[in-house]
C-alpha atoms as one frame of an Amber mdcrd trajectory, in Angstrom:
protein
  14.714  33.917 -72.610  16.381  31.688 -70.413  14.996  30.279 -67.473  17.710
  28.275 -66.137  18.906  28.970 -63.045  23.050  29.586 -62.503  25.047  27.037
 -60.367  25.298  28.730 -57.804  21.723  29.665 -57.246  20.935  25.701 -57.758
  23.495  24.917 -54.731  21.649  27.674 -52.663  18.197  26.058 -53.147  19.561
  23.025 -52.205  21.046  24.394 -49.152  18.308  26.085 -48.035  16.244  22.994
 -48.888  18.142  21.072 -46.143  17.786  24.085 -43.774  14.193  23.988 -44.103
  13.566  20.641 -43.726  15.563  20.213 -40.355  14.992  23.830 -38.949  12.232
  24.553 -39.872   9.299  22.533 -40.611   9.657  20.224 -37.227   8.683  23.896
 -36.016   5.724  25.054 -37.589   3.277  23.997 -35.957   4.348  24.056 -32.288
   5.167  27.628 -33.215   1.329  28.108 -33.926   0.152  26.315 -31.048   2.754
  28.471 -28.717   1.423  31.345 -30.346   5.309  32.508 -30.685   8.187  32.397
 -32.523  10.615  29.719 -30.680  13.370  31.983 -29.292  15.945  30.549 -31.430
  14.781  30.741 -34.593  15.956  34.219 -35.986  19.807  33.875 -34.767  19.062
  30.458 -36.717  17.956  31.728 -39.822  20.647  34.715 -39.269  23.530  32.442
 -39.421  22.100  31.321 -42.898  22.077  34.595 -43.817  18.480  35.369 -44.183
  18.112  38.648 -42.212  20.460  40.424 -44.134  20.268  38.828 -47.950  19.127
  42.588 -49.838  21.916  44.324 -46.520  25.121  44.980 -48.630  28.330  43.010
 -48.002  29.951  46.264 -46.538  27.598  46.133 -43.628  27.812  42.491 -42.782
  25.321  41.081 -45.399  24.685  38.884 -48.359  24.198  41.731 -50.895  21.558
  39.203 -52.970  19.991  40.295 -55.629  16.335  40.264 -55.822  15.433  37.293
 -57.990  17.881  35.289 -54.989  15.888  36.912 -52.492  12.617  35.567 -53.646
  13.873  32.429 -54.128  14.784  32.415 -50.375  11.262  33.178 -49.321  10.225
  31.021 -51.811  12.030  27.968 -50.369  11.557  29.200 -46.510   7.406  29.605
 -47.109   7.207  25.858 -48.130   9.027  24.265 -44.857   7.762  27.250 -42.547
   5.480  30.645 -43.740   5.626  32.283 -40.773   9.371  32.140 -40.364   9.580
  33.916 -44.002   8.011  37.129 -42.022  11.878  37.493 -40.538  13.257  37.587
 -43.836  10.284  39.548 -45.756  10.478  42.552 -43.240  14.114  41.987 -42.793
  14.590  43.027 -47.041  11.916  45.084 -46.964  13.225  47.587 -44.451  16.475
  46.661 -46.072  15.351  48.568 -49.558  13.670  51.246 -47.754  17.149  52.409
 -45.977  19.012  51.300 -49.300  16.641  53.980 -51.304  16.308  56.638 -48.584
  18.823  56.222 -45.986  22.372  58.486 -45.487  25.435  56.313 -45.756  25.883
  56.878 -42.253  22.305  55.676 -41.012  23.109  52.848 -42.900  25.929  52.203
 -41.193  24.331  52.638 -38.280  21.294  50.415 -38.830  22.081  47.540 -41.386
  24.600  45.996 -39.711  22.014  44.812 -36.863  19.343  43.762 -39.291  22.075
  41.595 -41.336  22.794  39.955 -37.804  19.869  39.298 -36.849  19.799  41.414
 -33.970  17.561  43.583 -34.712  14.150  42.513 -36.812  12.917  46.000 -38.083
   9.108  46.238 -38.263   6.920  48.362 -40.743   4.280  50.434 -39.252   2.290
  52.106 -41.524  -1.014  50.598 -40.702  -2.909  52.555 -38.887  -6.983  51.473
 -36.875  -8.420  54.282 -39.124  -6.555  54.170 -42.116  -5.594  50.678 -43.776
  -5.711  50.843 -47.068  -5.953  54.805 -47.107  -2.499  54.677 -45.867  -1.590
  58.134 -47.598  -4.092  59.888 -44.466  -2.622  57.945 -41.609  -3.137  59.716
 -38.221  -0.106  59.588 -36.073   1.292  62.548 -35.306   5.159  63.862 -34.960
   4.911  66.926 -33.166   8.095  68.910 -32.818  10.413  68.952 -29.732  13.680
  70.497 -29.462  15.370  68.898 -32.277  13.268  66.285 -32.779   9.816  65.477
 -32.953   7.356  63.216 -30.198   5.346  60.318 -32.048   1.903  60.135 -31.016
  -0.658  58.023 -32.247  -1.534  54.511 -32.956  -0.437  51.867 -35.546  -1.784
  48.223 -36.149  -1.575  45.286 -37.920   2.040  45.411 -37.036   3.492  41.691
 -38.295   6.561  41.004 -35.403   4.777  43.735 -33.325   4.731  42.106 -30.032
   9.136  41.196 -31.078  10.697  43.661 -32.726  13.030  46.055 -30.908  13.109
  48.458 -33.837  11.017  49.359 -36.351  10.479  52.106 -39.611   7.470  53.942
 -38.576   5.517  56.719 -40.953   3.950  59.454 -39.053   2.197  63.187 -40.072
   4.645  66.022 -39.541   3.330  67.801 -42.486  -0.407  68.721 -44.084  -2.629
  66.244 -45.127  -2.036  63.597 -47.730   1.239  61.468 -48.947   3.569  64.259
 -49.514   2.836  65.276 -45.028   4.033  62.189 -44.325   7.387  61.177 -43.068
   9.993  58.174 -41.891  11.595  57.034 -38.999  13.819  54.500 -37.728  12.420
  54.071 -34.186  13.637  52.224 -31.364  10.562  50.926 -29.600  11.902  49.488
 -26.729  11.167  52.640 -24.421   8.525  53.318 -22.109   6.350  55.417 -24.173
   5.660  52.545 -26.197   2.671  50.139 -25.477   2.388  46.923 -27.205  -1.147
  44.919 -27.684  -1.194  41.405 -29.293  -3.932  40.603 -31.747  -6.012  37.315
 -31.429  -5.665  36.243 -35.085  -6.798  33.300 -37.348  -3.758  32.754 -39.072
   0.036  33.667 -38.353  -0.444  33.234 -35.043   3.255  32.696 -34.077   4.595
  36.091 -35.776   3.271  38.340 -32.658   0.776  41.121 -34.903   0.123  43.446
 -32.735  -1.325  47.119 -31.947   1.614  49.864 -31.142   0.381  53.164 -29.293
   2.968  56.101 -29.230   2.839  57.841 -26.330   5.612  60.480 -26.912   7.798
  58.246 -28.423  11.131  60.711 -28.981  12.910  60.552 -32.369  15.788  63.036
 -33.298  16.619  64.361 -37.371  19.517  61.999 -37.239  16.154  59.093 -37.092
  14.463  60.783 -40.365  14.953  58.488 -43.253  15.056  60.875 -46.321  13.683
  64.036 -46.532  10.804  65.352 -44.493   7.722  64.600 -46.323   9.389  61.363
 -48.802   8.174  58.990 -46.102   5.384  57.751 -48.011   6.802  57.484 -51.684
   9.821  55.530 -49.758   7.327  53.471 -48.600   5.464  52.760 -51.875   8.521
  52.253 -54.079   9.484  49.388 -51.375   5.795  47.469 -51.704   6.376  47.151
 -55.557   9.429  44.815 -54.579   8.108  43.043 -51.832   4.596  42.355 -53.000
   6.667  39.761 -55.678   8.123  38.387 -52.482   5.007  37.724 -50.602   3.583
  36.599 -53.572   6.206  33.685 -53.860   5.884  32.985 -50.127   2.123  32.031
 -50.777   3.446  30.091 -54.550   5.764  28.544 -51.514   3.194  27.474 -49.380
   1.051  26.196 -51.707   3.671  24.332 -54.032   3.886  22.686 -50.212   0.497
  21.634 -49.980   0.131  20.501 -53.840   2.947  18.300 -53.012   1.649  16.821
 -50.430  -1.493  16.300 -51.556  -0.653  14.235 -54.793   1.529  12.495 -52.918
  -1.540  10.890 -51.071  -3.126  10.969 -54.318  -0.351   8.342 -55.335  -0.528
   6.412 -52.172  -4.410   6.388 -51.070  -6.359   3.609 -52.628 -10.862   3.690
 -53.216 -12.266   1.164 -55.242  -8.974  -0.754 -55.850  -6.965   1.743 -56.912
  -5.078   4.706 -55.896  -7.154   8.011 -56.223  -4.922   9.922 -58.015  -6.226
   7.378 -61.279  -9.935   9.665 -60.948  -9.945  12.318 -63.006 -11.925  14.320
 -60.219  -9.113  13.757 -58.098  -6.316  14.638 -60.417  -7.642  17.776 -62.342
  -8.283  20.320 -59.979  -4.229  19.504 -58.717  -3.034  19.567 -62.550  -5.307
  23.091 -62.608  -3.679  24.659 -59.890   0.238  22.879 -60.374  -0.504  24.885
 -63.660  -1.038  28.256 -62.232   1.279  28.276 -59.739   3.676  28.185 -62.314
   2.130  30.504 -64.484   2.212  32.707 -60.993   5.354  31.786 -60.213   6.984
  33.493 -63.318   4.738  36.706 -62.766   6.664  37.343 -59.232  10.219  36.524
 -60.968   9.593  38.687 -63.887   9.152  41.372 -61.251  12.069  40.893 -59.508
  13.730  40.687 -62.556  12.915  43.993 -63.234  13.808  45.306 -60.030  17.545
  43.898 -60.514  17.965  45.709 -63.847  16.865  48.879 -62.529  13.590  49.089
 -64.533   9.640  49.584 -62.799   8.495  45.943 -61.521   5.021  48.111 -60.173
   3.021  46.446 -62.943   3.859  42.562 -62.363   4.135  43.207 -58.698   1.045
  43.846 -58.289  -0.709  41.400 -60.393   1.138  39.593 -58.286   0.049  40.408
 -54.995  -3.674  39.738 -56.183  -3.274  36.580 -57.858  -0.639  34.649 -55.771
  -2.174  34.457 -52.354  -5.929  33.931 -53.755  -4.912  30.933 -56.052  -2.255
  29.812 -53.034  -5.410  29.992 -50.941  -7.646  28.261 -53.079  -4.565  25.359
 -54.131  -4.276  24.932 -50.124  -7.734  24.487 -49.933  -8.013  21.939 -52.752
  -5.221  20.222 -51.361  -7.310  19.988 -47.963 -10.391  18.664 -49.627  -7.963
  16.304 -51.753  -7.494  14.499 -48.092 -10.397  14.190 -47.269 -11.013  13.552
 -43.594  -7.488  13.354 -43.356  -7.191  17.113 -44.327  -9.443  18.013 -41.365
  -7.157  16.688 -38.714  -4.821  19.199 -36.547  -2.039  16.625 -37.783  -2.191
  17.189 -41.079  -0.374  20.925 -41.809  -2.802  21.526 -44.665  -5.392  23.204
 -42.285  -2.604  25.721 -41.014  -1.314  26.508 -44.217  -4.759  27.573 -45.006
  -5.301  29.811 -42.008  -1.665  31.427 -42.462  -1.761  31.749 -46.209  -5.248
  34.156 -46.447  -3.885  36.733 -43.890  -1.913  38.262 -47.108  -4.945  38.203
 -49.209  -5.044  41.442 -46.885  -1.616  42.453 -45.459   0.675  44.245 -47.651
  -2.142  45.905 -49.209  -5.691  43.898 -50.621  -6.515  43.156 -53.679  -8.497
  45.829 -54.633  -5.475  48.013 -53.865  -2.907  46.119 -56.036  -5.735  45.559
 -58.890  -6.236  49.556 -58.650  -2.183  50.162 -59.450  -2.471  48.295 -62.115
  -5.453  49.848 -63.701  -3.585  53.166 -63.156  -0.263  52.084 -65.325  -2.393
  50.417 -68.077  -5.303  52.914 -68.603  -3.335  56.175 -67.340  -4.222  57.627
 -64.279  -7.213  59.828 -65.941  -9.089  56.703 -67.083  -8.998  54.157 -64.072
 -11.143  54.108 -61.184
């Protein structure tokens, strides 16, 4: 098994490397404080190709496989985790119109995303139904030729941004196989935007969307009526290894950090790093993240050669933001008072990284797909 990694990827870390470091993490935090993303930051990260890396090359975009697209987030989570939301949604919807999507609605839609131009959001959660996503609420009632979208989603990450956005909604009974998908424009007037007071991620505009009539035609139906959901749950397996190596990211960031004031911060005459209480826990968690780290590549790995990543996906999606959360907060107490200060970016890292303990689906939820594909769907909870 090789791990190596082939020229040309090496030459795109290091690219992105320098992209981060000047464009990015100067950012971060007067991004949180704003409560915004600074106006120029996805034509930035456009131009570098990071709205359109999973778009093909026949509709403006990189064409990367997956492995290079969690690299990307990778990289882009340790100079700036909230700017990786443009480029997680970005491939996600990507996948979702690669897997369900006409030729000619992808023609229509990718070449936007890839440019930046359009940010596509995912609205699936709904106030009533979060992790029971399979009996969301929101209805599309038919008209003419169409259908009217009423209802309510939330959680929406880019909510209070995005001009467009794939949106699941009821037209059928109840259950998965009801539920449908749309590529909506949600600029019009009958839809109403709320922005969420959050802890964390405070600069990526989550927000509340009510439909109230919102009018999509059958040329807006992404598959066939009912596939919304499976399309939907096929995408999560990828992207919950992608989230899970924007938290690895993050904390890789913080680790860093921290044992680099471990190195320079003396008590007692010598540098703290030289206590084993000090040193440990990092050595603990600089050996998970690895450990972690290959989890959320062998997934993508699988998703390049066409075979099921749902099983490492989703350990991934419960392990890597809990141990990123716990590294960051190690790293914290590592500083000491130090950590506690506005100036240092530990703190932030720590409020951003926990919001996807829960977004993208919990724990429990990724723990309970795995439990299904090891003990068979008759024996797990």
């Amino acid at each position: 098994m090789d791990f190596s990694l082939r020229p040309e990827q090496e030459a795109y870390l290091a690219e992105l490397r320098g992209f981060g470091e000047k464009e990015l993490a100067p950012h971060y935090r007067a991004d949180d404080l704003a409560g915004a993303l600074r106006p120029d930051l996805i034509p930035t990260m456009a131009r570098m190709g990071l709205t359109g890396l999973r778009v093909p090359e026949r509709f403006g975009g990189q064409e990367a496989d997956a492995v290079t697209t969690g690299m990307a987030a990778e990289e882009i989570a340790r100079h700036d985790f909230n700017a990786c939301y443009v480029l997680l949604d970005s491939a996600l919807v990507s996948d979702i119109l690669l897997a369900g999507a006409t030729e000619k609605q992808q023609a229509r839609w990718m070449p936007s995303i890839a440019s930046g131009a359009t940010v596509p959001a995912v609205c699936l959660t709904e106030p009533g139904q979060g992790s029971d996503a399979a009996n969301l609420a929101l209805r599309a009632e038919p008209d003419g030729d169409g259908w009217r979208l009423v209802g309510e989603k939330t959680s929406i990450s880019l909510g209070m941004y995005t001009p467009v956005g794939v949106v699941f909604a009821r037209t059928g009974g109840p259950g998965a196989r009801g539920v449908s998908a749309f590529f909506v424009d949600l600029t019009g007037p009958h839809l109403h935007r709320t922005p969420l007071d959050d802890l964390g991620s405070r600069s990526i505009g989550r927000a509340s969307l009510y439909f109230d009539g919102v009018r999509v035609g059958r040329e807006d139906m992404i598959g066939a009526e009912g596939e919304g959901f499976v399309a939907v749950m096929r995408g999560f397996d990828y992207s919950r290894a992608v989230i899970g190596l924007m938290c690895l990211g993050i904390a890789s960031a913080a680790l860093d950090d921290a044992m680099a004031y471990a190195r320079g911060r003396e008590a007692f005459g010598r540098p703290i790093g030289t206590f084993q209480g000090v040193a440990f826990p990092l050595v603990e968690f600089a050996t998970q993240i690895r450990a972690a780290r290959h989890l959320c590549y062998e997934a993508l790995a699988l998703k390049d050669a066409g075979k099921d990543p749902a099983v490492p996906a989703n350990m991934a999606k419960w392990w890597a933001p809990k141990l990123a959360a716990d590294a960051v907060h190690q790293a914290l107490l590592t500083f000491g008072h130090a950590g506690w200060s506005t100036d240092n970016p530990v703190g932030q890292r720590l409020r951003d990284v926990i919001g996807l303990e829960i977004g993208d689906g919990t724990a429990q939820i990724a723990k309970l797909v795995v439990a299904r594909h090891l003990l068979g769907r008759s024996s797990a909870p």
